[in-house]
C-alpha positions as a Markdown table, in Angstrom:
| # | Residue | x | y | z |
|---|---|---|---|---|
| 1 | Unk | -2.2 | 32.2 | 9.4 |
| 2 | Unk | -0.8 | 31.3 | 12.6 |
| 3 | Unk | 0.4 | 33.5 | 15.2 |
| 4 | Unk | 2.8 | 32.7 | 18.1 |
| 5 | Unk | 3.5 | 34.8 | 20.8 |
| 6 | Unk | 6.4 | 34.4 | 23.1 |
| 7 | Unk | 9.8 | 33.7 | 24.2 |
| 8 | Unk | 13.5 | 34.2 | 21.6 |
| 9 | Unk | 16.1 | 33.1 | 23.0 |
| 10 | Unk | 19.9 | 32.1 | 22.0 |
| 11 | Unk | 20.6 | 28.7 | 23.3 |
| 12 | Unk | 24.1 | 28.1 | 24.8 |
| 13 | Unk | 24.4 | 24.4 | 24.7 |
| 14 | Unk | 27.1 | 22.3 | 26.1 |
| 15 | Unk | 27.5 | 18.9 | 26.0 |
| 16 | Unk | 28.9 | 16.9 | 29.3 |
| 17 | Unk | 29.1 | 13.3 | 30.3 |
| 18 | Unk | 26.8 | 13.6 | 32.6 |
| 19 | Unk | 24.7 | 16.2 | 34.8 |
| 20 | Unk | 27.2 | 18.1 | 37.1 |
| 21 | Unk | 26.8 | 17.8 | 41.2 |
| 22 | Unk | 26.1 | 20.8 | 43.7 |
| 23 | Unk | 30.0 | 22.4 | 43.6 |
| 24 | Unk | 31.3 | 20.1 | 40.8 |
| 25 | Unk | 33.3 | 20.9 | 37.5 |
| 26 | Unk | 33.2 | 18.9 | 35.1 |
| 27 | Unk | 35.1 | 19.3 | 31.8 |
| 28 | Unk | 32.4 | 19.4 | 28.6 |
| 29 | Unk | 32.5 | 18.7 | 25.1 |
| 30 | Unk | 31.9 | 20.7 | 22.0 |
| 31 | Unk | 29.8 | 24.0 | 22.3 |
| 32 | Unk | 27.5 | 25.7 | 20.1 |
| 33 | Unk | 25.0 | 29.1 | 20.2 |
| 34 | Unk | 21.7 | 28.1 | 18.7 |
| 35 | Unk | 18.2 | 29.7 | 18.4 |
| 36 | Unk | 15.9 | 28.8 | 20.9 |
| 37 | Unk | 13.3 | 30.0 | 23.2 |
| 38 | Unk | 9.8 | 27.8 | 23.3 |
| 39 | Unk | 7.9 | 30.4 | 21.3 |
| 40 | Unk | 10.8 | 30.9 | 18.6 |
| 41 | Unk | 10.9 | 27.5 | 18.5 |
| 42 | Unk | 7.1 | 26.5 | 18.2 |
| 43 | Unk | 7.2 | 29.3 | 14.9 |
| 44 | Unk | 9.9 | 27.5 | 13.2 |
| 45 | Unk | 8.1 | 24.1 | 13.7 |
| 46 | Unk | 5.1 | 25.0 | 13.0 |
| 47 | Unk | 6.3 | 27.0 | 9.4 |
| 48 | Unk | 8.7 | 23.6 | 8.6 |
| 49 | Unk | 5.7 | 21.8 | 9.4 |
| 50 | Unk | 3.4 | 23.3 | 7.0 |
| 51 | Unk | 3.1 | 21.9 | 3.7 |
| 52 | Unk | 1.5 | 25.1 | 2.5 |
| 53 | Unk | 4.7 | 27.4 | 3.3 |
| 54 | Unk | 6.3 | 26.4 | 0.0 |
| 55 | Unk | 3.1 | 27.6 | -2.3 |
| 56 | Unk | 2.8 | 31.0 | -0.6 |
| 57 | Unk | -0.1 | 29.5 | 1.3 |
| 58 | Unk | -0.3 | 29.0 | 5.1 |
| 59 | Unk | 2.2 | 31.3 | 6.9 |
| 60 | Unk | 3.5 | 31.9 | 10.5 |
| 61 | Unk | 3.7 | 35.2 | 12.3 |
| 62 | Unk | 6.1 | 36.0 | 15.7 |
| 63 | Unk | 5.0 | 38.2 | 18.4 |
| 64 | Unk | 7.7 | 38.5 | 20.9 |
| 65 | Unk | 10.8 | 40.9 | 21.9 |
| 66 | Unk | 14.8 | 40.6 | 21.5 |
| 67 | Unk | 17.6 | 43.2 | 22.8 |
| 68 | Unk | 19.6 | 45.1 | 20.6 |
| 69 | Unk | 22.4 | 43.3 | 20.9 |
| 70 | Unk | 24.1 | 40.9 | 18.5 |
| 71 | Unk | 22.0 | 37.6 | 19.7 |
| 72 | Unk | 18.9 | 40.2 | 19.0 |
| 73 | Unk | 20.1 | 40.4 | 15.3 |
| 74 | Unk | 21.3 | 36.5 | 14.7 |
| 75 | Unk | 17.9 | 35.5 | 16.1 |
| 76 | Unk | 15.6 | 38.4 | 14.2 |
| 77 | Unk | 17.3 | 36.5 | 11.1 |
| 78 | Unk | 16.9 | 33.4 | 11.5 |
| 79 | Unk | 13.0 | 33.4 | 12.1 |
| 80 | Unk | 13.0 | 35.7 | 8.9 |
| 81 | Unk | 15.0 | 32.6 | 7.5 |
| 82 | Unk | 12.2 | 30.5 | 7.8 |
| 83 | Unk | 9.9 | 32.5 | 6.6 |
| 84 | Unk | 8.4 | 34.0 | 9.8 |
| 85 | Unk | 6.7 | 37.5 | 9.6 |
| 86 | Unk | 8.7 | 39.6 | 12.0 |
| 87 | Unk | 6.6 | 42.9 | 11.7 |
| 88 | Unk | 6.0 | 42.3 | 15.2 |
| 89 | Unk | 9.2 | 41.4 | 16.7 |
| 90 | Unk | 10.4 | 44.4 | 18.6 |
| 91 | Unk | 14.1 | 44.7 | 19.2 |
| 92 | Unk | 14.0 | 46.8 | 22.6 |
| 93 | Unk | 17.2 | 49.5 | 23.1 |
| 94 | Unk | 19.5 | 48.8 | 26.2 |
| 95 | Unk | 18.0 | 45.6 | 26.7 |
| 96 | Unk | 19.9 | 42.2 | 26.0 |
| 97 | Unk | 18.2 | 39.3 | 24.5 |
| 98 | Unk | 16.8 | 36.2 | 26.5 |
| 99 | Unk | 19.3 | 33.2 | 26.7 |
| 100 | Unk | 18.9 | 29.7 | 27.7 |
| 101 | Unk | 22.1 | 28.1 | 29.1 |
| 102 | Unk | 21.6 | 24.4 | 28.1 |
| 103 | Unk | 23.6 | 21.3 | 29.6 |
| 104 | Unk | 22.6 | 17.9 | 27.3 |
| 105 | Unk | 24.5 | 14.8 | 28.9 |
| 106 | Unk | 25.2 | 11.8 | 26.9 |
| 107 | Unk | 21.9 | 10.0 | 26.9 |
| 108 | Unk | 20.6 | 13.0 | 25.4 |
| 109 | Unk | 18.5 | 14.5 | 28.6 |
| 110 | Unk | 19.1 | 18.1 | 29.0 |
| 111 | Unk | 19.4 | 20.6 | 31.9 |
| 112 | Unk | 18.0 | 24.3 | 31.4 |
| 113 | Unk | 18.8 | 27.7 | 32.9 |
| 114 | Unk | 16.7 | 30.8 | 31.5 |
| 115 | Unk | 17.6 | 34.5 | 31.5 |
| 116 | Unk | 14.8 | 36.2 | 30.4 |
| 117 | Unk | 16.4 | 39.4 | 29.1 |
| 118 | Unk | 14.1 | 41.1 | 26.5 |
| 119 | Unk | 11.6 | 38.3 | 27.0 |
| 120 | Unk | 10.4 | 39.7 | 30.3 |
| 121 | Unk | 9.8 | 43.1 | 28.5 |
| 122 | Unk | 7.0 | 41.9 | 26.3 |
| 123 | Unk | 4.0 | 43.6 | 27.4 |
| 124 | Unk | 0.2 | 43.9 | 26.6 |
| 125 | Unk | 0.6 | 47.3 | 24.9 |
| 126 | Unk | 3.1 | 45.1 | 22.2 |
| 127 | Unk | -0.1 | 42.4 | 22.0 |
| 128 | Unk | -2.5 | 45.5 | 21.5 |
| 129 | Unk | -0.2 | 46.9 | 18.8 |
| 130 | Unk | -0.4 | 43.3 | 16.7 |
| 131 | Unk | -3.8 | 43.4 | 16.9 |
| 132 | Unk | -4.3 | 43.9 | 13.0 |
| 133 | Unk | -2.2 | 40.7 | 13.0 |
| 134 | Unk | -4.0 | 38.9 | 15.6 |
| 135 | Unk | -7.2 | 39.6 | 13.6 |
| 136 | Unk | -5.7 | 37.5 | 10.3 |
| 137 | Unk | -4.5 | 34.5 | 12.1 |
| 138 | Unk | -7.0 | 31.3 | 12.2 |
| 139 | Unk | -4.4 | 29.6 | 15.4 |
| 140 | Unk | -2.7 | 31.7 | 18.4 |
| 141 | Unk | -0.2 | 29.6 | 19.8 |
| 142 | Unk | 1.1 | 30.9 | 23.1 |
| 143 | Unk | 3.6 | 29.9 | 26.0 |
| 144 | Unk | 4.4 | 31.0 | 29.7 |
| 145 | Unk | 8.2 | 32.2 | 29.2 |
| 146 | Unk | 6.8 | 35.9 | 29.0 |
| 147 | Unk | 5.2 | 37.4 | 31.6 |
| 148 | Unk | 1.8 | 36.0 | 32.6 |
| 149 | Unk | -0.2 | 39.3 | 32.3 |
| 150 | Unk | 0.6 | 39.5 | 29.2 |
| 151 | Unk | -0.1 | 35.9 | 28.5 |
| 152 | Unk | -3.5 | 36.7 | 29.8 |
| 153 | Unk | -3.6 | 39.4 | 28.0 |
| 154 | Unk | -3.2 | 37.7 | 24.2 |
| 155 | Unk | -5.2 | 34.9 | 25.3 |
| 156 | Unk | -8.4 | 37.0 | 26.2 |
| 157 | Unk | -7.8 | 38.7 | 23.0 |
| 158 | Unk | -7.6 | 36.4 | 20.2 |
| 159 | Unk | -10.3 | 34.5 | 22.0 |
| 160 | Unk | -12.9 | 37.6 | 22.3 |
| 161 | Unk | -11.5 | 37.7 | 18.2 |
| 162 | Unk | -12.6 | 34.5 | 17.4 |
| 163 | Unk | -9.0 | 32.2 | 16.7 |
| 164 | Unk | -8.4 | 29.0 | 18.2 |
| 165 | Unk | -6.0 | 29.3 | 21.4 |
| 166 | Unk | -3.3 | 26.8 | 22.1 |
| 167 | Unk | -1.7 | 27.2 | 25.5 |
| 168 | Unk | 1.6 | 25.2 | 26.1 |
| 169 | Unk | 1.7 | 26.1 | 30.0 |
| 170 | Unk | 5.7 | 26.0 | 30.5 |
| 171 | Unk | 7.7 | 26.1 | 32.1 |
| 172 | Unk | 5.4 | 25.1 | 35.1 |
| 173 | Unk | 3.0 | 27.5 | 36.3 |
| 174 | Unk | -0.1 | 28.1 | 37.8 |
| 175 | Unk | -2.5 | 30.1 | 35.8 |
| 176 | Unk | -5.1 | 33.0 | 36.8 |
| 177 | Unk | -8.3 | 31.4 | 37.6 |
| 178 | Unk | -10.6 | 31.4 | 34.0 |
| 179 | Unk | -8.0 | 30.9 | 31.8 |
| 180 | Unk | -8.3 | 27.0 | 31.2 |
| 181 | Unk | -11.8 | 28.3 | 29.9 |
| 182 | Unk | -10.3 | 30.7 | 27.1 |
| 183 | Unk | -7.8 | 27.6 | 25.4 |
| 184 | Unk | -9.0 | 25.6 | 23.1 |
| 185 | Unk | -6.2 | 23.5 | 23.3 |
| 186 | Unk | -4.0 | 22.9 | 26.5 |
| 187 | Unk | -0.5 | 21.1 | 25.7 |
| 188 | Unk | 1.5 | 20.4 | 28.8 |
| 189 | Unk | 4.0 | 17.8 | 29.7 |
| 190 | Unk | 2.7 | 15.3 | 32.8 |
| 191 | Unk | 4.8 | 18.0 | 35.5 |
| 192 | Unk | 3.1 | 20.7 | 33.4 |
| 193 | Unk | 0.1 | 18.9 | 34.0 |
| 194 | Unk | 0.2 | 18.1 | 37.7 |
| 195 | Unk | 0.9 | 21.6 | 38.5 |
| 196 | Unk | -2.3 | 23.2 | 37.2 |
| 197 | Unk | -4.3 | 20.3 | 38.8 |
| 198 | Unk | -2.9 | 21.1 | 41.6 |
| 199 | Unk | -1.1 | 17.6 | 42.4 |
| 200 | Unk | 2.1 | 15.9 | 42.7 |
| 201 | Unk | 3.5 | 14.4 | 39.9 |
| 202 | Unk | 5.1 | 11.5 | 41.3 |
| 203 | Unk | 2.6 | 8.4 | 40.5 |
| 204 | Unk | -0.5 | 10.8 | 39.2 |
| 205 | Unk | -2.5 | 9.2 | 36.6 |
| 206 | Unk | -2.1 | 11.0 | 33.2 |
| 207 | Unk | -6.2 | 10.2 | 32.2 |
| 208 | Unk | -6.9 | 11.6 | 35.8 |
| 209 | Unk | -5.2 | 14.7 | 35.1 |
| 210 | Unk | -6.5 | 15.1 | 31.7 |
| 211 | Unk | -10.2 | 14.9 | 33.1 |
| 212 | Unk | -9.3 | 17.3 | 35.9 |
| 213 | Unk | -7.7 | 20.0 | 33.5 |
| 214 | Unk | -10.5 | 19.2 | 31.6 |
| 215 | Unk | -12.9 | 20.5 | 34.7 |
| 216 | Unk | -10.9 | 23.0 | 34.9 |
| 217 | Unk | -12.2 | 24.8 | 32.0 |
| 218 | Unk | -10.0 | 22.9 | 29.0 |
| 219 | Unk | -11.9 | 21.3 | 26.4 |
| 220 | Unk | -9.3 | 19.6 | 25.3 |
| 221 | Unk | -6.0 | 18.8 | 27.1 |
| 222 | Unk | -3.5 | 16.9 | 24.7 |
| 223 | Unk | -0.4 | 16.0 | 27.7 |
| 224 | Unk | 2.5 | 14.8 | 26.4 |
| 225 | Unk | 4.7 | 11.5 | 27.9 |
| 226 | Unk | 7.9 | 11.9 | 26.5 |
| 227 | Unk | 8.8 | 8.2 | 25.3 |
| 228 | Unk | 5.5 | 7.3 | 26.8 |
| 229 | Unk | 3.7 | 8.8 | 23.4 |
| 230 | Unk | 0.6 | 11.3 | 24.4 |
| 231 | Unk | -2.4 | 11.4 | 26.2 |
| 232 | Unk | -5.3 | 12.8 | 24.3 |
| 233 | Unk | -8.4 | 13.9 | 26.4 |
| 234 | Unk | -10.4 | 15.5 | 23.1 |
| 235 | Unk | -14.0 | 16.9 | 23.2 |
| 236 | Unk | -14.5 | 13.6 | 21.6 |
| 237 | Unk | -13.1 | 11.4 | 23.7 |
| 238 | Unk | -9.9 | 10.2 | 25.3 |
| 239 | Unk | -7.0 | 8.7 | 23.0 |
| 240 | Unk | -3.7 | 7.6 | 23.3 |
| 241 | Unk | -0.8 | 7.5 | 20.7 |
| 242 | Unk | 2.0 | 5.5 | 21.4 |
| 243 | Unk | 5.6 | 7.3 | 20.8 |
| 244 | Unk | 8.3 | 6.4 | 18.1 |
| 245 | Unk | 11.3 | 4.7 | 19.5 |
| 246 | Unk | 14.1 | 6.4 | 18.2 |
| 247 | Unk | 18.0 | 6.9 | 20.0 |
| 248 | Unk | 17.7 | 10.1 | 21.8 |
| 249 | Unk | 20.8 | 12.4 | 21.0 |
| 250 | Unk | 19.0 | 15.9 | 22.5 |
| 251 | Unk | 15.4 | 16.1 | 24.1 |
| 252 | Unk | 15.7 | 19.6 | 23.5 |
| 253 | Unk | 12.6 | 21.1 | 22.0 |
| 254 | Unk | 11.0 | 17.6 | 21.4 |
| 255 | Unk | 8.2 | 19.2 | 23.2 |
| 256 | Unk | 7.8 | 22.8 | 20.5 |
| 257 | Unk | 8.3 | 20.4 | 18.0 |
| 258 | Unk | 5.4 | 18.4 | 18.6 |
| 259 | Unk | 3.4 | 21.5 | 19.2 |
| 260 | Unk | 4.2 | 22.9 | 15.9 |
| 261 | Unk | 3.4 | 19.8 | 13.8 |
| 262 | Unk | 0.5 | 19.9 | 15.8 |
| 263 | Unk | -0.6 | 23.0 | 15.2 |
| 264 | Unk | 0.6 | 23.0 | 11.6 |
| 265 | Unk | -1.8 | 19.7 | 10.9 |
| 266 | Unk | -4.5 | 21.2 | 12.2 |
| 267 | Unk | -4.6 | 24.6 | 10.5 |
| 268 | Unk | -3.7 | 22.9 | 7.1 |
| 269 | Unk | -7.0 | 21.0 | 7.6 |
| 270 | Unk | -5.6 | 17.8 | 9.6 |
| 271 | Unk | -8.4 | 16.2 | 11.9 |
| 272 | Unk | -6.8 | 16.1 | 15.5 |
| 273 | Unk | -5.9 | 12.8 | 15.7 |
| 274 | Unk | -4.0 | 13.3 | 12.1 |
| 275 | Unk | -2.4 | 16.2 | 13.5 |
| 276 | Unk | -0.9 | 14.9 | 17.4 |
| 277 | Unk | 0.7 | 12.2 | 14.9 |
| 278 | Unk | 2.4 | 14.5 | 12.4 |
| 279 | Unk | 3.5 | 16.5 | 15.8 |
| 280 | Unk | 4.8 | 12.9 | 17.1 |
| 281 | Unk | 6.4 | 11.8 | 13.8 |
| 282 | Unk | 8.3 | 15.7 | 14.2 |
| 283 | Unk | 9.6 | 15.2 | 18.1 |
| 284 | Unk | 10.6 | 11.9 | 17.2 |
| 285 | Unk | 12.6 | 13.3 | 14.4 |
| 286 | Unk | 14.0 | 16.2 | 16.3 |
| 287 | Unk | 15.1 | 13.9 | 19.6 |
| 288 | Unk | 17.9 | 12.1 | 17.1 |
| 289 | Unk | 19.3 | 15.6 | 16.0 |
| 290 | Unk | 21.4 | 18.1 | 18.5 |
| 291 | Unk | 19.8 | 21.8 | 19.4 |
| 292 | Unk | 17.0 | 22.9 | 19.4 |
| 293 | Unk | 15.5 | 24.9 | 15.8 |
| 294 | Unk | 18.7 | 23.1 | 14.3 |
| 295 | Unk | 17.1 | 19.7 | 15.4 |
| 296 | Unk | 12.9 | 20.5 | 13.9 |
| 297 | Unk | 12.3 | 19.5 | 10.7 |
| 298 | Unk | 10.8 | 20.1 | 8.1 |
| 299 | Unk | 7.4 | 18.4 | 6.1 |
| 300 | Unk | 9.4 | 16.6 | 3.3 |
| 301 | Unk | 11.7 | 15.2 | 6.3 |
| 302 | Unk | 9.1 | 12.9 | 8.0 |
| 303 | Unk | 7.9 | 10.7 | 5.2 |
């Protein structure tokens, strides 16, 4: 089984020629609600990803909070949808659900605004309740759009359990000092990156942020480049896998997609290098389709 814990959100997404300027209005084009949120969205990859899901095998469990609104319900059902366990989703009274107000211009780069809504009510007393849950998964898979303690919290305790740890650390943040040592596997993005090495982005060298992350406490530190491919810095050694080209339509959750073929290849028995491919074929895939779960795919799609 793998666990996520984190973020559901409902994506607002409109499309405009280009990124507005301080005071501008633009007119936009078409607009759609979608699921999102990076935890939400890392679930749905990573069940679409598995080719187990289909045989009753392998299955994917969501640890997060929505409001009880009507976004609350729309999202609750489409994780159950996929196939997600919701037993831990807890829809909280008074409280609206997260949203992510999305602008994606016409070469496909997006701009993103987050309200955290029920998001920034998940606590550690909700990770303590799932423990039974926590105890049957083999991969926790966790993100940093809920608060940090309780980030902390779910990573010291599926680590003290046993289960693999894979940290995406965004949006950007720095992390308590010790975490780095609890994650088995780091996944950040090269802004991600220079952030917890405490450096700025502009010219750093991805291999020199790897091995720093790496120092840090990571044993492995898998960064990803965007068109650039990924930078692999594995207990093994360092490796890196060149990127698809593809036509960009929406960069939105190229990133959860990758880490949820990622994580799906590894827990259905996928050596690493196997598995950051599979999550590569998925992002490419996703970056020619609009939205965000609307754009992941699924196993049968990438071959």
């Amino acid at each position: 089984m793998i666990v996520v814990i984190g973020s559901i959100n409902m994506d607002l997404v409109l499309r405009v020629p280009r990124m507005p300027l301080p005071g501008e209005t633009l007119t936009g084009g078409a607009f759609r609600t979608i699921p999102g949120g990076k935890g939400a969205n890392q679930a749905v990859a990573c069940a679409r990803l598995s080719g187990k899901v289909a045989a009753g095998g392998q299955q994917v469990a969501m640890i997060g909070c929505v409001g009880d609104d009507a976004f609350g319900a729309t999202l609750r059902a489409a994780l159950v949808g996929d196939g997600i366990i919701d037993s831990h989703i807890t829809t909280l009274p008074g409280v609206a659900s997260g949203i992510a107000s999305i602008l994606v211009d016409d070469n496909g780069q997006n701009s993103i605004v987050i309200a955290g809504g029920a998001n920034d009510l998940l606590s550690p007393a909700h990770i303590d309740a799932a423990k039974e849950l926590i105890e049957q998964a083999d991969i926790v898979v966790l993100q940093l759009e809920t608060p940090m303690a309780t980030v902390v919290h779910a990573i010291k305790l599926a680590r003290s359990l046993g289960k693999t740890v894979v940290l995406n650390p965004a949006p950007a943040a720095s992390l308590p000092a010790g975490v780095l040592e609890l994650v088995d596997y780091l996944i950040p993005n090269e802004i991600e990156a220079a952030m917890l090495a405490g450096v700025s982005p502009d010219g750093a060298d991805v291999q020199a942020l790897a091995a720093a992350l790496q120092k840090l406490g990571s044993d492995n530190v898998i960064i990803t480049l965007g068109s650039k491919g990924v930078h692999a810095a594995l207990y093994g050694g360092d490796f890196t896998f060149p990127a698809e080209v593809v036509q960009a339509v929406d960069t939105t959750a190229a990133g959860d997609t990758f880490i949820g073929g990622f994580v799906a290849g590894l827990a259905s028995g996928m050596d690493e290098a196997e598995a950051i491919q599979q999550g590569q074929r998925a992002a490419a895939w996703s970056v020619t389709k609009p939205g965000a779960q609307t754009s992941i795919p699924h196993l049968h799609e990438l071959f």
